[in-house]
LUMKOLFI-129701 format. One record per atom (N, C-alpha, C): residue in one letter; x, y, z. Coordinates in steps of 0.2 Angstrom, whole numbers, plus 5000, padded with zeros to 4 digits. Example, Ala and Ser with C-alpha at 12.3 -4.5 7.8 and 13.67 -1.06 7.14 Angstrom:
2
a506649725039
a506249785039
a506649845039
s506449895035
s506849955036
s506450005039
//
This chain:
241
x526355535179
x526355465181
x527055445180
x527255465175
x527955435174
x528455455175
x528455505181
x528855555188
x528755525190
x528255505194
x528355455200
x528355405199
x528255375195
x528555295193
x529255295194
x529655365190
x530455365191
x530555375198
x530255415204
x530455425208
x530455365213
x529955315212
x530055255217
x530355225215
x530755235209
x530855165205
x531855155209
x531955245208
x532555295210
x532755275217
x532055275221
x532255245229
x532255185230
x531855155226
x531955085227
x532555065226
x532855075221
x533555075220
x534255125227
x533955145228
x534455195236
x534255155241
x533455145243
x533455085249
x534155055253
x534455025249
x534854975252
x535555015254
x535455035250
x536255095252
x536255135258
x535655155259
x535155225263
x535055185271
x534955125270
x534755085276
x535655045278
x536055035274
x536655015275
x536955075279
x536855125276
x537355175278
x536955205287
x536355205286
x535955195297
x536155145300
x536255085296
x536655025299
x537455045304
x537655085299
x538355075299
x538555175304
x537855205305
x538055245308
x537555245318
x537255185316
x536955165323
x537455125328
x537855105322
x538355075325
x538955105329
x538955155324
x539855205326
x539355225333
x538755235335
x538355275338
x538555235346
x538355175345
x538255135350
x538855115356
x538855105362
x539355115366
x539655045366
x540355025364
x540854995366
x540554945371
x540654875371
x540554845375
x541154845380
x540854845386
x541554845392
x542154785390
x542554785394
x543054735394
x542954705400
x542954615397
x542454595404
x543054565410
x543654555405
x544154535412
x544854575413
x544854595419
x545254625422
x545954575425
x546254615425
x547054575428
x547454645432
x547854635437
x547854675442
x548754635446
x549054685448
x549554685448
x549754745454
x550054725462
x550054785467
x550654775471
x551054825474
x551354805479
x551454855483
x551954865488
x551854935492
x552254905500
x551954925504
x552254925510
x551454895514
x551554845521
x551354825526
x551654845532
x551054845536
x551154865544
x550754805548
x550954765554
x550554725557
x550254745562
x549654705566
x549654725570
x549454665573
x549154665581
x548954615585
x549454545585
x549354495589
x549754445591
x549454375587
x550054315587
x549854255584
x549654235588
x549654235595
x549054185600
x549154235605
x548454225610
x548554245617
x548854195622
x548754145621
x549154075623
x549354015617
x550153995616
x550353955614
x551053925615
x550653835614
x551253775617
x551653765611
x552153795611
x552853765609
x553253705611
x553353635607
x553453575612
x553153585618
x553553575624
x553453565631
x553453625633
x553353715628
x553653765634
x552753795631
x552553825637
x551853845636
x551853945637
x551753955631
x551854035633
x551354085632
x551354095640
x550654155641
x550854215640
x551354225636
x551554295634
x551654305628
x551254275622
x551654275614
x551554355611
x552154375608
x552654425604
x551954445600
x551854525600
x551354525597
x551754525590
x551554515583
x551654535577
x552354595575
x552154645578
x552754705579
x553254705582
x553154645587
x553854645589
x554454615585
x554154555581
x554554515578
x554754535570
x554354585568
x554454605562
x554254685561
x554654735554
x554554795553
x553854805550
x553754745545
x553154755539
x553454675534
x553054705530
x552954655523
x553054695515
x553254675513
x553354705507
x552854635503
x552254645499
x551754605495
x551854625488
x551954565484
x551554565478
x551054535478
x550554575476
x550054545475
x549554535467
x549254495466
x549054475458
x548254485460
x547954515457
x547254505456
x547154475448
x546254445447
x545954435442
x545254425445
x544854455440
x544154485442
x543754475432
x543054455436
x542854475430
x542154545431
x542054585425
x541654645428
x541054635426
x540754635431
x539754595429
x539654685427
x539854735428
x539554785425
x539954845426
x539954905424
x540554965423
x540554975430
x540354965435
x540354975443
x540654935445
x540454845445
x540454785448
x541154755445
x541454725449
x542054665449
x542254645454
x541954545451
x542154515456
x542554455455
x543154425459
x543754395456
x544054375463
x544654345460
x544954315466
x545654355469
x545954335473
x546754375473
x547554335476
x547854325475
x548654285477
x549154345480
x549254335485
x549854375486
x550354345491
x550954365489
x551454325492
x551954395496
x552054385504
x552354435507
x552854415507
x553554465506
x554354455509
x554254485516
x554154455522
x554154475528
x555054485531
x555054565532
x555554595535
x555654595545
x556154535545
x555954545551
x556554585556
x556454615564
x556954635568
x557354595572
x557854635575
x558154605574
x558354605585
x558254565588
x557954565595
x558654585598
x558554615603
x559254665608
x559354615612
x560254645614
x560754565616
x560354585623
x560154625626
x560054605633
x559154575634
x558954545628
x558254525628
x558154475622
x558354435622
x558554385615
x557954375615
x557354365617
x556554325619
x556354375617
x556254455620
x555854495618
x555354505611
x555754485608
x555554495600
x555954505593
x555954495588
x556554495584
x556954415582
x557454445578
x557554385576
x558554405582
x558454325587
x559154355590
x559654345587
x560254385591
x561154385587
x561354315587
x561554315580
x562054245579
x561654225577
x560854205574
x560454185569
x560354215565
x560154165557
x559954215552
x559154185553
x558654255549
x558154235552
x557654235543
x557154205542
x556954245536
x555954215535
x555554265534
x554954225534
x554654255529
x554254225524
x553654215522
x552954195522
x552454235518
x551754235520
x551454255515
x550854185514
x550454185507
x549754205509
x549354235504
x548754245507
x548254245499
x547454225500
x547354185494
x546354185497
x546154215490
x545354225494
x545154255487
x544254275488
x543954295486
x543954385484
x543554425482
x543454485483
x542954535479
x542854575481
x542454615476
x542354675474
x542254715470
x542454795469
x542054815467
x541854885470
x541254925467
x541554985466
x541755035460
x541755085458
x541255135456
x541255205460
x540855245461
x540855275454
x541255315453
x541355325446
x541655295439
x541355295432
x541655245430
x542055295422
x542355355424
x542655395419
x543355375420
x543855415418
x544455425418
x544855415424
x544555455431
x544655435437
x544255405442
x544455345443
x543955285446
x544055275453
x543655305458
x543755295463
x543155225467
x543655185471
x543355135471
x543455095478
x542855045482
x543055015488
x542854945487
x543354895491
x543254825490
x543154805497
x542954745496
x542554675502
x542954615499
x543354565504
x543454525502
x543654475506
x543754395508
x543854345513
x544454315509
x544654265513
x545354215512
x545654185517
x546154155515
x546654095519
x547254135520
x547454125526
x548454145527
x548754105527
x549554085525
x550054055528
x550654065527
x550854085533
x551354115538
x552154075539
x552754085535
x553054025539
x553854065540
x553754045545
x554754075549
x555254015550
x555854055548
x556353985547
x557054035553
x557254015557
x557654025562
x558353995561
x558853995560
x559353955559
x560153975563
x560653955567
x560953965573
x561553985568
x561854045567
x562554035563
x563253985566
x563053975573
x563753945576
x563453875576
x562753875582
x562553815584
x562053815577
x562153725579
x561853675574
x561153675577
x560853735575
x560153725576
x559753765573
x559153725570
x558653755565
x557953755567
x557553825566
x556853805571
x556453835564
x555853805563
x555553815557
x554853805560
x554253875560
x553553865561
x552953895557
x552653855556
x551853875551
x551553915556
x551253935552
x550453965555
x549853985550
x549353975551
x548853985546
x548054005550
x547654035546
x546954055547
x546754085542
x546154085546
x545654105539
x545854205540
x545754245536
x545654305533
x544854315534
x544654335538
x543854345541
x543654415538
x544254455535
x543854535532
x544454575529
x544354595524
x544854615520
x544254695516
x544554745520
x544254815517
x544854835514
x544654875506
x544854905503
x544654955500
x545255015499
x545055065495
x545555105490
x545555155486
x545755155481
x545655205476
x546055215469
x545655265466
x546055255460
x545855225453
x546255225447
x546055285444
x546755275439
x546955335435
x546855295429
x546555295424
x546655275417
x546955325412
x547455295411
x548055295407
x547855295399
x547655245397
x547455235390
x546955195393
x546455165385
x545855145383
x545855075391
x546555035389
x546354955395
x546654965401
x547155005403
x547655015409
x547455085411
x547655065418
x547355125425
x547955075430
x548355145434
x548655155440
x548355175445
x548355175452
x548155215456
x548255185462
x548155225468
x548455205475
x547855155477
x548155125482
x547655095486
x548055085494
x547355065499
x547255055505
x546854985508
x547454945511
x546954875510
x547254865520
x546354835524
x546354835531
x546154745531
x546454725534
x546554645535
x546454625543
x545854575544
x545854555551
x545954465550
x546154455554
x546154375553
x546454335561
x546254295561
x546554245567
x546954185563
x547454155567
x547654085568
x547454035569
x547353975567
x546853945569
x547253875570
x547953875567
x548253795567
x549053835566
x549453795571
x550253815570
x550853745569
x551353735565
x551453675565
x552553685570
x552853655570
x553753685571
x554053605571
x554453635568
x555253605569
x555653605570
x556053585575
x556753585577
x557153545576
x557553565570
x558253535568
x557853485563
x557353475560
x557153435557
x556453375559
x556653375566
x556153365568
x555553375570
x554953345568
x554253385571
x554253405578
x553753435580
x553453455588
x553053485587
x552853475595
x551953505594
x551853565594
x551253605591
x551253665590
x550653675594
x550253705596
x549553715600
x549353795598
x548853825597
x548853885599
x548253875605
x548353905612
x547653865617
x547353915616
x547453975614
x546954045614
x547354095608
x546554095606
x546854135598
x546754205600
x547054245595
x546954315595
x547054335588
x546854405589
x546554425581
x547154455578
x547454475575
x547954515571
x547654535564
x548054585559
x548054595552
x548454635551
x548554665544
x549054705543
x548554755539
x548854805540
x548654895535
x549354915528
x548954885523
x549454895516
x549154945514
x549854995513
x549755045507
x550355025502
x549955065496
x550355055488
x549955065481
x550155025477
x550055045470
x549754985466
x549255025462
x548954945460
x549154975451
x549254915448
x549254935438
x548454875438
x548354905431
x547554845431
x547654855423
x547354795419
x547454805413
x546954765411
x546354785408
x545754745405
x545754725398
x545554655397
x545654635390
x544954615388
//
């Protein structure tokens, strides 16, 4: 009897230690909660495509011929910023900012109208784009291949200015971003950071145009829209905290 009095007496006394040390090894066991926000950082090269309108009135000149995209420019060079939070190891949904440096051409002396930016102007444009989006990853290891859906706003703006003549032509453009396909593949580097290429396909129309010449306003019209976007490749960094 007074065996087993010692031996309960024994455990009862180990209990706490016995059950601390399952505590503390259910825990080493258990998986890491995910890192629930994401930050994202891309740039890379642009290609456009399609035109800013089928028909648009510039002041008083009405042009049933507008320059598609290509002609005026090579591409865009983007930075683009994301921030996303992950509903789950698959799922991330978040928003995105990018700011384009638009590269433009540069129009031949026997086609000054053709396209491009003509001789004896400097030319220079910029384009912000700014939207929703969302990402689902197939795999959720080391190498994370992955494709996105996303919508937004564009705004577009070209500054024209004459080196000899005293003349400056400045116009807006903007519309909605109707479909933003993406795809992609990170490479995780360590526990929070992953690199990897990416593929992003952009459709959107114009929907409002604004101009200036020399400072003063004029009217812009687009009277028939047309579709355009641009096909970006490059490299995304992501880093989850």
């Amino acid at each position: 009897m007074r065996t087993g009095l010692g031996w309960l007496a024994l455990a009862a006394l180990l209990a706490p230690a016995i059950e601390a040390r399952a505590e503390q090894a259910a825990a080493a066991a258990a998986p890491t909660a995910p890192a629930r926000l994401r930050l994202g950082l891309r740039t890379g090269f642009g290609l456009p495509y399609g035109r800013y309108a089928q028909v648009r009135t510039l002041a008083s000149f009405r042009d049933q011929d507008v320059n598609s995209l290509s002609d005026d420019i090579h591409g865009v060079i983007p930075l683009w910023l994301d921030a996303g939070y992950r509903l789950s190891p698959h799922w991330v949904l978040g928003g995105y900012f990018t700011f384009g440096l638009v590269l433009p051409k540069v129009a031949p002396a026997m086609n000054p109208l053709g396209g491009g930016c003509p001789q004896d102007f400097d030319c220079a444009a910029t384009g912000l784009r700014a939207g929703i989006q969302a990402e689902y990853a197939f795999l959720t290891g080391p190498v994370r291949p992955w494709l996105g859906l996303g919508l937004g706003y564009e705004w577009v703006h070209t500054r024209i200015r004459g080196q000899t003549l005293d003349l400056e032509l400045a116009t807006w453009h903007s519309g909605p971003e109707l479909l933003q396909l993406q795809a992609g593949t990170d490479f995780r580097l360590s526990a929070g950071f992953a690199l990897g290429p990416f593929l992003t396909f952009t459709a959107m129309q114009y929907t409002s145009c604004s101009l200036e010449l020399s400072g003063q306003s004029q009217s812009c019209k687009l009277d028939d829209q047309a579709w355009h976007g641009w096909l970006l490749l490059g490299a995304r960094g992501s880093l989850e905290l």
